[in-house]
Steps between C-alpha positions, in 0.01 A plus 500: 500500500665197392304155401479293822252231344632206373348322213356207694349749770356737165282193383389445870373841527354559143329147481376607876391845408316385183326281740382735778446749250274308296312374895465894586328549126326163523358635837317804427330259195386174702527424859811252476598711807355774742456850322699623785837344397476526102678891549762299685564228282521760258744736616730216651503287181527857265840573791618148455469467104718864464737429709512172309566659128731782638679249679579764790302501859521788746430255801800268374733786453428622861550188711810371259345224302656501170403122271673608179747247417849582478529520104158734540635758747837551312276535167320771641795702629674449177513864322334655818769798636 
């Protein structure tokens, strides 16, 4: 599958992954939020932050959203046959 996540849209998601990641975690410790949504925050934020680093999302792929940059996309399919 080729990279469909541009570099603006990778920090997004990691810096937003870290985040919810680190709420699910923080959850099951104190009672920021209900013990009910820390598995939530969890497995959204652990979704969000791969997608981030490997730069390629299933969901994107399916409904055609690609936010690589020009330069990026022809990068990637550079040696690729």
């Amino acid at each position: 599958m080729e990279r469909n996540v541009g570099r603006t849209d990778q920090v997004v998601r990691i810096s937003g992954g870290v985040v919810l990641l680190g709420l699910g975690v923080n959850a099951v410790m104190d009672t920021c939020v209900p013990d009910l949504y820390a598995p939530l925050f969890a497995g959204i934020g652990g979704i969000i932050l791969g997608t981030g680093i490997i730069r390629k999302c299933p969901i994107c792929k399916v409904t055609g959203i690609d936010t690589t940059e020009g330069s990026e996309a022809e990068e990637d399919g550079a040696g690729q046959d």
